[in-house]
SEKOL-815781 format. One record per residue: residue number from 1; x, y, z of N, C-alpha, C, O in turn. Coordinates in pm, 1 decimal, always signed. Each point is the difference from the previous one (the first is absolute). Layout:
BEGIN
+------+----------+----------+----------+----------+----------+----------+----------+----------+----------+----------+----------+----------+
: keti :      npx :      npy :      npz :     capx :     capy :     capz :      cpx :      cpy :      cpz :      opx :      opy :      opz :
+------+----------+----------+----------+----------+----------+----------+----------+----------+----------+----------+----------+----------+
:  NUM :        X :        Y :        Z :        X :        Y :        Z :        X :        Y :        Z :        X :        Y :        Z :
...
+------+----------+----------+----------+----------+----------+----------+----------+----------+----------+----------+----------+----------+
This chain:
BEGIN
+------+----------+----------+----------+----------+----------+----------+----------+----------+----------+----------+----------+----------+
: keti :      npx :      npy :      npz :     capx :     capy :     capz :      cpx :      cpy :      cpz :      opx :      opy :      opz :
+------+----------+----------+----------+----------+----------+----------+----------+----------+----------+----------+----------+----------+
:    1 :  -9483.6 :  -6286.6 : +15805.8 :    -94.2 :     -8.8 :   -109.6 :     +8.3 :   -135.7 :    -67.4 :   +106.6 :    -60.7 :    -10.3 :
:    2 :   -211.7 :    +19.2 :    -31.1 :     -9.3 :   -121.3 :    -74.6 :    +52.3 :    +49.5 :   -140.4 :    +28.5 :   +111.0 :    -45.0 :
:    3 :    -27.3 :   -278.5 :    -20.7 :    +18.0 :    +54.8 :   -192.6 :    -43.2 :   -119.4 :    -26.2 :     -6.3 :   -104.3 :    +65.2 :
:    4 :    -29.8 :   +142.9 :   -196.9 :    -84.8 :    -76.9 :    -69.9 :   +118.7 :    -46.6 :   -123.0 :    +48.2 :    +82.4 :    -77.6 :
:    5 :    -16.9 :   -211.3 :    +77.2 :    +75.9 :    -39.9 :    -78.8 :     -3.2 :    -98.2 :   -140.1 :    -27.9 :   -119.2 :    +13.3 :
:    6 :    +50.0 :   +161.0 :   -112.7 :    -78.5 :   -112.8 :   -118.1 :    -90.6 :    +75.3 :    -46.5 :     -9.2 :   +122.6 :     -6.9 :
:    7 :    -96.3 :   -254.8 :    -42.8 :   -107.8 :    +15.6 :    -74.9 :   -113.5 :   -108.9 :    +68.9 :     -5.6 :   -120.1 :    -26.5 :
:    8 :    -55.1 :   +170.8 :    +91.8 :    -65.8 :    -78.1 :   +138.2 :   -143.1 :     +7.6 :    +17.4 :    -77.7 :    -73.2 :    +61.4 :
:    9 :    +50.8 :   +234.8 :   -165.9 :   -159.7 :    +29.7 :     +5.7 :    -76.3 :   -108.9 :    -37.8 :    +20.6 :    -85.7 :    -86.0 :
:   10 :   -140.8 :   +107.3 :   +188.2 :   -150.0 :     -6.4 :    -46.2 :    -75.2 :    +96.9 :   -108.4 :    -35.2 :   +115.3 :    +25.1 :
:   11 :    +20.9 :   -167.3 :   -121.7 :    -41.5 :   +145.9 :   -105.0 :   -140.8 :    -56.6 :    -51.8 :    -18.4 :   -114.1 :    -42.3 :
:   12 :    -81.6 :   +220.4 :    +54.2 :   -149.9 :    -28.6 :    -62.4 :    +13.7 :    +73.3 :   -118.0 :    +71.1 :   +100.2 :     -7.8 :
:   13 :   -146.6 :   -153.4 :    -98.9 :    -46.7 :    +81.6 :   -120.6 :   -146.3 :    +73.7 :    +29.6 :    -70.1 :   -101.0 :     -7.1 :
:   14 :    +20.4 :   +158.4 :    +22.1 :   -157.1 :    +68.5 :    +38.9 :    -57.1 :     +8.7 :   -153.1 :    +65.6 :    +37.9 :    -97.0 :
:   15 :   -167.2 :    -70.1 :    +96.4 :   -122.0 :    -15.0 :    -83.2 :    -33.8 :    +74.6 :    -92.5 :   -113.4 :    +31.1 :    +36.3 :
:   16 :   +133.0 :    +26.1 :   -141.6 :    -57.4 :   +146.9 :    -70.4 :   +148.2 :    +52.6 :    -61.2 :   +110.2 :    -54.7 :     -5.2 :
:   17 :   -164.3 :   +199.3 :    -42.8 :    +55.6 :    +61.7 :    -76.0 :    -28.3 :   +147.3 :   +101.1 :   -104.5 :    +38.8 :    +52.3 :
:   18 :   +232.4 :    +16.3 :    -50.9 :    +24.0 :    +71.9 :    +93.3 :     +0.7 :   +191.8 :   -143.2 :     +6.1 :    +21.2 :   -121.1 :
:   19 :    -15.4 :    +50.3 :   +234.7 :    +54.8 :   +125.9 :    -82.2 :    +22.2 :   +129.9 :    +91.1 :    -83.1 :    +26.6 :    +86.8 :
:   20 :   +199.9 :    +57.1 :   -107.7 :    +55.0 :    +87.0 :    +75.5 :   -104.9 :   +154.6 :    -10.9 :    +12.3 :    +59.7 :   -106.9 :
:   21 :    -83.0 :    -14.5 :   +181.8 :    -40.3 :   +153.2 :    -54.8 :    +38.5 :    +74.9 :   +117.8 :     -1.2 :    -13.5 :   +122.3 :
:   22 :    +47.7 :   +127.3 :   -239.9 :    +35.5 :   +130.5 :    +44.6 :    -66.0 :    +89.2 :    +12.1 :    -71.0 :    +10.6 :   -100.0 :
:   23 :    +49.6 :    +77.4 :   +182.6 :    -75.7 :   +132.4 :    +83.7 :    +84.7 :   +116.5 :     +6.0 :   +114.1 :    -12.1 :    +44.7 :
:   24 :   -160.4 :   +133.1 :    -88.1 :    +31.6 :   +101.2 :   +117.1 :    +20.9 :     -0.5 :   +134.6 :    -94.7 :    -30.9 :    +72.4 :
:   25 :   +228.6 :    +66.9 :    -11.7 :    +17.0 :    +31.1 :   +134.3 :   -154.6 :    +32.2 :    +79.4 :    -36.3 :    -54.5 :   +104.2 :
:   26 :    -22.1 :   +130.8 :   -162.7 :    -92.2 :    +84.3 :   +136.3 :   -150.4 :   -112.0 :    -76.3 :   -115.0 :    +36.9 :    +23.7 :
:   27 :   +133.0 :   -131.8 :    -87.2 :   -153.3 :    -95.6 :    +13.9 :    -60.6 :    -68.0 :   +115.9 :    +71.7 :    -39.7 :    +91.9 :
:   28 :   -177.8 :    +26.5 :    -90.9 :    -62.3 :    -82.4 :   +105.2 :    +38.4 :   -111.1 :    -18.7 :    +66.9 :    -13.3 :   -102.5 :
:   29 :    -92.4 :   -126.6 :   +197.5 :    +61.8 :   -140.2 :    -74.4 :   -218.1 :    -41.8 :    -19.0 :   -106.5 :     +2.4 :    +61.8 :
:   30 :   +171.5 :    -35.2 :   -197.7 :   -170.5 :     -9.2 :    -23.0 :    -72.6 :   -109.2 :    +49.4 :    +64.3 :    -91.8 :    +50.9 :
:   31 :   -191.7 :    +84.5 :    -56.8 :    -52.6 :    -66.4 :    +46.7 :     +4.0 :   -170.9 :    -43.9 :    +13.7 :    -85.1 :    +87.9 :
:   32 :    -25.6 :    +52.8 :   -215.6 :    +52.1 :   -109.0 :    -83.8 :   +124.6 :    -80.1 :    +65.6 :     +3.6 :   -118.9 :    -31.7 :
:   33 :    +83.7 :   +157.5 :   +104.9 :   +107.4 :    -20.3 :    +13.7 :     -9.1 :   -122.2 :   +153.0 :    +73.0 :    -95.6 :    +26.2 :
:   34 :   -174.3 :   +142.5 :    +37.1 :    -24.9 :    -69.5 :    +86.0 :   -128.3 :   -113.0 :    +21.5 :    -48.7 :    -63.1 :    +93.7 :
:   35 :    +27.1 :    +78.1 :   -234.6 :   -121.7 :   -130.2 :    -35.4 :    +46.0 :    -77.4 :    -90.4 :    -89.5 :    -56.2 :    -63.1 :
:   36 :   +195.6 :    +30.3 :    +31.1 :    +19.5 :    -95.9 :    -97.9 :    +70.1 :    -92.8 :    +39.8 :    +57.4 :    +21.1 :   +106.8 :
:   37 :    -33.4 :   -162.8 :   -177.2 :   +112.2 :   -121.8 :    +72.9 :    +84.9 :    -22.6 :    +15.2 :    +47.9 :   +113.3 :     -3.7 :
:   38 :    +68.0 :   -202.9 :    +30.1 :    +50.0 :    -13.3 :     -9.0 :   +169.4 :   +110.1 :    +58.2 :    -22.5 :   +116.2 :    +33.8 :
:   39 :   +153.5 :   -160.7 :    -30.1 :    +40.3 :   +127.8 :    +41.6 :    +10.8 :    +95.0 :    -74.8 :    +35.3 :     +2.6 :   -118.0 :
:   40 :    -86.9 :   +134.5 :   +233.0 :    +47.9 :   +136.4 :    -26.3 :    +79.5 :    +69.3 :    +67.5 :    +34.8 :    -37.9 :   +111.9 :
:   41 :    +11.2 :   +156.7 :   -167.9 :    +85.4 :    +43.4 :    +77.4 :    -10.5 :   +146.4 :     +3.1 :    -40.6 :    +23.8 :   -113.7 :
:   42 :    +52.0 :    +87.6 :   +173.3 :     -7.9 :   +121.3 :    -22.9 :    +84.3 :    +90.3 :    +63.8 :    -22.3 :    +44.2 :   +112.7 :
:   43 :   +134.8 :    -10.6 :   -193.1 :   +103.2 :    +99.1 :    +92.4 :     -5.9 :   +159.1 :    -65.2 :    -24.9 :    +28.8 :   -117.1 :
:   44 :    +53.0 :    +56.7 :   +219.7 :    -59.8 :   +125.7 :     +3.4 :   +170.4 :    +34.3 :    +22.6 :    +58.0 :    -34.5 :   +102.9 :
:   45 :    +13.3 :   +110.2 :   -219.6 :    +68.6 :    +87.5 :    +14.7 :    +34.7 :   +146.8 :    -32.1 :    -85.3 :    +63.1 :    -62.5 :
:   46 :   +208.8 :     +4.4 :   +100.1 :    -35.5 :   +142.3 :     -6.5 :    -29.6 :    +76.1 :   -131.3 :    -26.9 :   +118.9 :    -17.6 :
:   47 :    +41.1 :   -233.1 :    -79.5 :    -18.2 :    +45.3 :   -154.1 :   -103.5 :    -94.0 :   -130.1 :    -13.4 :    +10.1 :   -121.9 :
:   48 :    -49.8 :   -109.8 :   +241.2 :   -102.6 :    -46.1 :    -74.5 :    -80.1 :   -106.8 :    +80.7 :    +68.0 :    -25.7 :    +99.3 :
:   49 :   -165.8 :    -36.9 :    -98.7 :    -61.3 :    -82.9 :    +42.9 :     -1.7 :   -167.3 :   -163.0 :    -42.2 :    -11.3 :   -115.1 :
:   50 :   +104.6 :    -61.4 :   +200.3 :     -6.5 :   -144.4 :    -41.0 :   -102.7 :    -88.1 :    +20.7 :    -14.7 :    -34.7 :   +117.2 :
:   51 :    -67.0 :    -15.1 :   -205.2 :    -79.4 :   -146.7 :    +51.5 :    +24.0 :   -121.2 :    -92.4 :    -17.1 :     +3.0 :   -121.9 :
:   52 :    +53.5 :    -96.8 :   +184.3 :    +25.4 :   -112.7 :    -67.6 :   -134.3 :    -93.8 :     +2.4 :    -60.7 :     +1.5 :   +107.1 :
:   53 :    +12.5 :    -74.3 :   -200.7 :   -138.7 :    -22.9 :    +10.2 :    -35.8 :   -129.0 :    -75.0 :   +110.3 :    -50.7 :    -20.4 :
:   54 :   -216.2 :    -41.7 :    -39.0 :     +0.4 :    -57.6 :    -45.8 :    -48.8 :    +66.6 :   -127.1 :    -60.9 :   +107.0 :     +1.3 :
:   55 :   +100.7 :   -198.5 :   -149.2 :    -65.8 :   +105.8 :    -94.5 :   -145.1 :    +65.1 :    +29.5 :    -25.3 :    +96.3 :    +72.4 :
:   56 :    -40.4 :   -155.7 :   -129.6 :   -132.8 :    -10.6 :    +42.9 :    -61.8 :    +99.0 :    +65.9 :    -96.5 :    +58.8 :    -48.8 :
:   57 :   +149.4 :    -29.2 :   +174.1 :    -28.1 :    +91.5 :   +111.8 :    +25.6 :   +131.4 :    -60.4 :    -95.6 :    +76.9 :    -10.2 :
:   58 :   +223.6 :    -36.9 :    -35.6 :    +49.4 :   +116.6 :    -40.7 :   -104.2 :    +96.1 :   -123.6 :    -34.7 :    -52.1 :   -105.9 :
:   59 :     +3.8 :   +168.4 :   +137.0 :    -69.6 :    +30.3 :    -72.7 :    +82.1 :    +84.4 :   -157.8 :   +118.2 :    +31.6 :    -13.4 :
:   60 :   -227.6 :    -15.7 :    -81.5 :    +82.0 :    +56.0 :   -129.4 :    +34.4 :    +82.4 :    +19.4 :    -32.1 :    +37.3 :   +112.9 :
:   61 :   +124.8 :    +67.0 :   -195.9 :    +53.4 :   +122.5 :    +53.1 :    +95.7 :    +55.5 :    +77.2 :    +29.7 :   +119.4 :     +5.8 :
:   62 :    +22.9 :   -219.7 :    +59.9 :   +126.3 :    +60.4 :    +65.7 :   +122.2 :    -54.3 :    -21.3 :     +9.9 :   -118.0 :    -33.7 :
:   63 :   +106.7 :   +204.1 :    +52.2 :    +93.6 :    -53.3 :    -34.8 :    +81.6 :   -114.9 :    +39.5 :    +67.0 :    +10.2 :   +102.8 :
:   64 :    -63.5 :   -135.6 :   -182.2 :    +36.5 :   -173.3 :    +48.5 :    +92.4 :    -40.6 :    -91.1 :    +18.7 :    +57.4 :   -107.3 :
:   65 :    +39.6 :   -153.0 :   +144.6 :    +66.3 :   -104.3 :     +0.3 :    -69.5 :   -138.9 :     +5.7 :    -49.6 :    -60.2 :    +95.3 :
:   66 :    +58.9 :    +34.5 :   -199.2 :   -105.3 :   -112.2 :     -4.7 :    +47.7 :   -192.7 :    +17.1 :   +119.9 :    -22.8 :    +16.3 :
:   67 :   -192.2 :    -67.5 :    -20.2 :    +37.7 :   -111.6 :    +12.9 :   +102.7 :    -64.5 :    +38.9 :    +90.0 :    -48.0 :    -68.9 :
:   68 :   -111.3 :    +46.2 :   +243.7 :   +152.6 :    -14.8 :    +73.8 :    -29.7 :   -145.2 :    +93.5 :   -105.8 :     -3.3 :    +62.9 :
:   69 :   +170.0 :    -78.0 :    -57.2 :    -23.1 :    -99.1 :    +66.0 :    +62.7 :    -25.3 :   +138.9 :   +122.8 :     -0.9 :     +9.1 :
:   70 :   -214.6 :    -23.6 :   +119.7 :    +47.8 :    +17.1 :   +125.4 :    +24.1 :    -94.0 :    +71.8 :    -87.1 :    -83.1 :    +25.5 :
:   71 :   +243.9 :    +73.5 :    +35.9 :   +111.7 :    -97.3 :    +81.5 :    -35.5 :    +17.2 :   +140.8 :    +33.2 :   +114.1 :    +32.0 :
:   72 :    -89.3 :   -180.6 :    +72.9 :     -1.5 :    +17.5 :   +119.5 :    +82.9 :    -74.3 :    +40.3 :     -7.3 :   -119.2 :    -29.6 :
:   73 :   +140.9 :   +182.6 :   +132.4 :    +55.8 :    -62.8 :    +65.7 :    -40.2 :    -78.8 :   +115.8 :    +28.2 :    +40.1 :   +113.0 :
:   74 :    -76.8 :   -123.4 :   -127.2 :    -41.8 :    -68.2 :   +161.9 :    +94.4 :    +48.2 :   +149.8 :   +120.4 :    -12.2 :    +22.2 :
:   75 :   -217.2 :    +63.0 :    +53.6 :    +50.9 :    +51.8 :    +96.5 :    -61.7 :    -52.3 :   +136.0 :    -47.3 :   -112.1 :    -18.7 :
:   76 :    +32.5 :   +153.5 :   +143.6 :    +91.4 :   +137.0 :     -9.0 :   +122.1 :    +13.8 :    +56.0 :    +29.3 :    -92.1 :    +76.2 :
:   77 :    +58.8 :   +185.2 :    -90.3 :   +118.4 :    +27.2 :    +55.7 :    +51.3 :    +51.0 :   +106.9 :    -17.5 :   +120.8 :    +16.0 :
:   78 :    +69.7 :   -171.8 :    +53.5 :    +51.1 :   +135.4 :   +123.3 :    +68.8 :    +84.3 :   -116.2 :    +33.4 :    -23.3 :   -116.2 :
:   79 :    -26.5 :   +166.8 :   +229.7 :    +74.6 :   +127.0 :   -130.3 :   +131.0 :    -16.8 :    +51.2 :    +77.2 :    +91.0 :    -30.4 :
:   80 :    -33.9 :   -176.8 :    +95.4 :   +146.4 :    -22.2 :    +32.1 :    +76.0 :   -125.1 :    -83.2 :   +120.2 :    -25.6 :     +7.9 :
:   81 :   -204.9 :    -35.7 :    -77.9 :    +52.0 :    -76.3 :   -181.5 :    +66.5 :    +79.5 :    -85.5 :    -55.6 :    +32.3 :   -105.0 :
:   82 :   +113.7 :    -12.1 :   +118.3 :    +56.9 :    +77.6 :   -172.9 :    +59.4 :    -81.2 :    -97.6 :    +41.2 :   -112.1 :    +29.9 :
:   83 :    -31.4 :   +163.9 :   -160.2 :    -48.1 :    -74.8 :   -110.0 :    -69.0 :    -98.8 :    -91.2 :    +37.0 :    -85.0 :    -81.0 :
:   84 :   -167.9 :   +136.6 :   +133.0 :   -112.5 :    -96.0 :    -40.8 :    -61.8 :    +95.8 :   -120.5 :    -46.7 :    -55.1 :    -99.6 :
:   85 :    +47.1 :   +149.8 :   +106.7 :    -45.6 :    +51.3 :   -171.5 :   +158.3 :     -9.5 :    -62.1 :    -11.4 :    -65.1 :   -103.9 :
:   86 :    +91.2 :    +85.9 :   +114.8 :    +93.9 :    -17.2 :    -72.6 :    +76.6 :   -132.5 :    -55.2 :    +98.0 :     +2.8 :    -74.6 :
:   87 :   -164.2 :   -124.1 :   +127.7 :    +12.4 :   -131.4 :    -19.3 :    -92.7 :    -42.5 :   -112.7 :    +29.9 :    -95.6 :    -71.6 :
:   88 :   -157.9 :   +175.1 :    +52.3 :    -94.4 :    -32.0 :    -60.4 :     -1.5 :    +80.1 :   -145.6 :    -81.0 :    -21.2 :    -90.4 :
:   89 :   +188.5 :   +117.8 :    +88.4 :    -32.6 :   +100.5 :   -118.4 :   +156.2 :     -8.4 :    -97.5 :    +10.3 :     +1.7 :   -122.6 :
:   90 :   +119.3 :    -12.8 :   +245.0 :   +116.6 :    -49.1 :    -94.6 :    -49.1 :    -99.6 :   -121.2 :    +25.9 :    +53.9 :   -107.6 :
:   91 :    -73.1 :   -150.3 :    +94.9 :    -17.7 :    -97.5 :   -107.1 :    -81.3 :    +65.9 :    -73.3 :    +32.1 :    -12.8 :   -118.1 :
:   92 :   -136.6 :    +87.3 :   +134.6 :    -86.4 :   +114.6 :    -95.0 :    +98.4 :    +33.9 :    -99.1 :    +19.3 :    -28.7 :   -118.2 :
:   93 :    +63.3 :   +133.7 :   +248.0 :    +76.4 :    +41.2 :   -120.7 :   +131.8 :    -11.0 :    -79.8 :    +59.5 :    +70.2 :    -81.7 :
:   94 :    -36.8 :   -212.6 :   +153.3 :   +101.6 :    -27.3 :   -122.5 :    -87.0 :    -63.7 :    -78.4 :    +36.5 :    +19.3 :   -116.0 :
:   95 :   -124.4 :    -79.5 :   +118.7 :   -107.1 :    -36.6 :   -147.5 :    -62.8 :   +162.5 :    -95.8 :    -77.0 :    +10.4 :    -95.5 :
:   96 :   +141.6 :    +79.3 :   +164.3 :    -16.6 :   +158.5 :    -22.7 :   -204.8 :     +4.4 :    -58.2 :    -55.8 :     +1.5 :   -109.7 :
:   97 :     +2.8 :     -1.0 :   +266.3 :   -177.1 :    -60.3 :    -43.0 :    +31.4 :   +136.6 :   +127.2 :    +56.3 :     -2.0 :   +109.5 :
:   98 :   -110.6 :    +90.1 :   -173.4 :    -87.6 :   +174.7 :    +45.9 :    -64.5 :    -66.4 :   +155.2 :    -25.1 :   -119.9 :    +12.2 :
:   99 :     +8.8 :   +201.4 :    +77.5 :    -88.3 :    -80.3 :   +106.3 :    -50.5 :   +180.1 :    +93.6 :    +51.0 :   +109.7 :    +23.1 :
:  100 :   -148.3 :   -165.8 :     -5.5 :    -78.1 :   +186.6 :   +115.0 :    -13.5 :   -117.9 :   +125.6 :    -83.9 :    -86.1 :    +26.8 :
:  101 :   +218.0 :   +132.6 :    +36.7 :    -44.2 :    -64.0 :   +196.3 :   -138.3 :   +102.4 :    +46.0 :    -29.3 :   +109.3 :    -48.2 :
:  102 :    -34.5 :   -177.9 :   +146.2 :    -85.9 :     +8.9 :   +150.9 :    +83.6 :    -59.7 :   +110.6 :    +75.9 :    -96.8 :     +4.7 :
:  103 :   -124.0 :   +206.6 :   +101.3 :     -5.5 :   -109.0 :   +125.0 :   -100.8 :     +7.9 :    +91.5 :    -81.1 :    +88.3 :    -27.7 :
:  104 :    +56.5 :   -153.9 :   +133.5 :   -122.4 :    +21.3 :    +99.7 :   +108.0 :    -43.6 :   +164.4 :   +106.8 :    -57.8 :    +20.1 :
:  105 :   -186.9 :   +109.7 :    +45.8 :    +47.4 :    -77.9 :   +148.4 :    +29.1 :   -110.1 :    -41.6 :   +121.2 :     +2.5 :    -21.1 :
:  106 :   -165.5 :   -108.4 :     -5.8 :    +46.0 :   -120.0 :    +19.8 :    +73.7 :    -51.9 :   -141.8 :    +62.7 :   -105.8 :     +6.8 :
:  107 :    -68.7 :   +183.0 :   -145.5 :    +74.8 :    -71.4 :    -78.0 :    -11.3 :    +77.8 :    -94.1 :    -58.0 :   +108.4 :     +6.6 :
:  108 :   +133.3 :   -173.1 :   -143.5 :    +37.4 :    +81.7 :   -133.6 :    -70.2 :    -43.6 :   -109.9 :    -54.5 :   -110.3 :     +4.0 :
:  109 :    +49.0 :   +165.7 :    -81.5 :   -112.0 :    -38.5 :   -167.4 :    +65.5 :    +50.9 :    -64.5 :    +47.1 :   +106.9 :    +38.8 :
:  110 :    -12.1 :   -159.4 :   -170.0 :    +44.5 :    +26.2 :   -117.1 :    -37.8 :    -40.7 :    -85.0 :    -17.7 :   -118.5 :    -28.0 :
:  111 :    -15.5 :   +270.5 :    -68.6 :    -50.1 :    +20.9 :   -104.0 :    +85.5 :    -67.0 :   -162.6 :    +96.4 :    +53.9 :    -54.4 :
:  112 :   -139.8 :   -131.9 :    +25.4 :    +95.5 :    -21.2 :   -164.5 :   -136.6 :    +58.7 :   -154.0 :    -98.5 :    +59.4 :    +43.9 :
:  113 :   +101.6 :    -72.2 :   -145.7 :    -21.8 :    +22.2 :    -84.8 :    -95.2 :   -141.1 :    -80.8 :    +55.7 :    -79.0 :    -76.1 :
:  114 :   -131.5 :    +75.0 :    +94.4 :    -93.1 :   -113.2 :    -39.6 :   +120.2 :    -81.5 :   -103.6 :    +16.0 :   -120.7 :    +18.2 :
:  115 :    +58.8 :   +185.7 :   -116.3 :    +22.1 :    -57.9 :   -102.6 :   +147.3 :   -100.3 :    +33.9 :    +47.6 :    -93.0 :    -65.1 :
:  116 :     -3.2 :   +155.8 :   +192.2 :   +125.1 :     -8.7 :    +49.6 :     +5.8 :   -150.6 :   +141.3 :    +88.6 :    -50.8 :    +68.7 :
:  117 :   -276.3 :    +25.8 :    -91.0 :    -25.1 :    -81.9 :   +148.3 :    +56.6 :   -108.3 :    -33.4 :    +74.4 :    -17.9 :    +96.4 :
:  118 :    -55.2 :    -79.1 :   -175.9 :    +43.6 :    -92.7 :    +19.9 :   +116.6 :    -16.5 :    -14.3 :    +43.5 :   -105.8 :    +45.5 :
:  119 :    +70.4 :   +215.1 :   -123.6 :   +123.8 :    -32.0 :    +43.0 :    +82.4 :    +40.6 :   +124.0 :   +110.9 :    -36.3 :    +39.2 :
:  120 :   -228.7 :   +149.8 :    +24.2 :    +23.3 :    -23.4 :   +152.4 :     +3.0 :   -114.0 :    +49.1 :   +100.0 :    -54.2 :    +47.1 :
:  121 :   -218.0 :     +5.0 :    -54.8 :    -30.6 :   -135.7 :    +96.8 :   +138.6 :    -80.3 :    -17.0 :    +49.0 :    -50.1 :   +101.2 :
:  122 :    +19.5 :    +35.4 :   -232.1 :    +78.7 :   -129.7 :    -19.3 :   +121.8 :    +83.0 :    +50.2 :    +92.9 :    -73.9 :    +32.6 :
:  123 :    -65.9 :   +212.2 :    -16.5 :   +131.8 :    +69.7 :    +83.7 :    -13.6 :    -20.2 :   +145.5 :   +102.7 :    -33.7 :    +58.9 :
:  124 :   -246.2 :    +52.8 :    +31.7 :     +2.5 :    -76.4 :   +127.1 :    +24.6 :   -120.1 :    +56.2 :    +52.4 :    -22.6 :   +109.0 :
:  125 :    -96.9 :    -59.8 :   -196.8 :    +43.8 :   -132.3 :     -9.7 :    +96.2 :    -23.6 :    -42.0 :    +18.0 :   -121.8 :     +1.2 :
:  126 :    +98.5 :   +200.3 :    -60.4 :   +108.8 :    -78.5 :    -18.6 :    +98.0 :    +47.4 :    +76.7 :   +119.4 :    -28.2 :    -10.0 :
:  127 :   -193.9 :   +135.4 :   +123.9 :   +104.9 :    +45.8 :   +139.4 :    -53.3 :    -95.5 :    +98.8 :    +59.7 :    -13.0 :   +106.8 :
:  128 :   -170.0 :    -57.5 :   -132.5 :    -51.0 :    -71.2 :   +136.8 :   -132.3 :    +40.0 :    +49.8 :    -73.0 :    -73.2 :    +66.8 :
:  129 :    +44.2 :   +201.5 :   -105.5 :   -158.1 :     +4.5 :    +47.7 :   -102.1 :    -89.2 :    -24.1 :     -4.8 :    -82.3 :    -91.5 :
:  130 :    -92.3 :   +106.3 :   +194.5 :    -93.0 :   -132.0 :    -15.4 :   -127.3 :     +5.8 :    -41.2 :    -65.8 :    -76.9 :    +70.1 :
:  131 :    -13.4 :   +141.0 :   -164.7 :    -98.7 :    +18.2 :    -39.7 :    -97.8 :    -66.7 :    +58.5 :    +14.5 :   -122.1 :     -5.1 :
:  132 :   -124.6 :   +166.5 :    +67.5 :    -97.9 :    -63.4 :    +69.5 :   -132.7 :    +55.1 :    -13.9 :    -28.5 :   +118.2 :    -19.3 :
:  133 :    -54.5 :   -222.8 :    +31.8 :   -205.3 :    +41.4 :     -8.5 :    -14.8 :     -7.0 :   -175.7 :   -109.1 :    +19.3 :    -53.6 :
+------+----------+----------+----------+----------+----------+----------+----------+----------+----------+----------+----------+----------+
């Protein structure tokens, strides 16, 4: 297995204002969810349905988490890397900055707290990440 050593990322900031909504387990994933920009995300588990969304997109009424700002790890990874979210989130949290991980086939997103974005940014950067775009 490979390892990922340091603080080495490629890290994007993505555009917008992000927000978490919550579903009932047995919902449809609505239709909204797949017309709007930017990333989304939608995980279906045995006790609720998740969509991560841009504000905007998300409609009133359901239960959210609001104004979250989104970290793309530049990827992608073989899945035989290990510790590449954990390179990227130690400095989170010893700056103790709240964070909601994603992942996809090819890479990880992390969620921070609009209010919390820029002393992220200056905790990636002071492990070495490389902020880019």
């Amino acid at each position: 297995m490979s390892s990922l050593v340091g603080g080495n990322l490629k890290v994007r900031r993505l555009s917008g204002t992000y927000v978490v909504c919550r579903f009932p387990a047995n919902s449809s994933i609505p239709p909204w969810a797949s017309l709007g920009g930017g990333f989304i995300s939608i995980t279906r588990a045995e006790d609720e349905l998740s969509i991560v969304c841009r504000l905007e997109s998300a409609p009133k009424g359901t239960q959210q988490e609001i104004r979250w700002t989104c970290f793309k790890i530049e990827g992608p990874f073989s899945f035989s890397v290990v510790g590449i979210l954990n390179s990227f989130i130690a400095p989170l949290a010893q700056a103790e900055i709240p964070i909601f991980a994603l992942s996809t086939y090819d890479t990880d997103y992390v969620l921070v707290k609009e209010d919390d974005a820029e002393r992220a940014t200056e905790a990636l950067q002071r492990a070495g990440h490389r902020l880019v775009g």
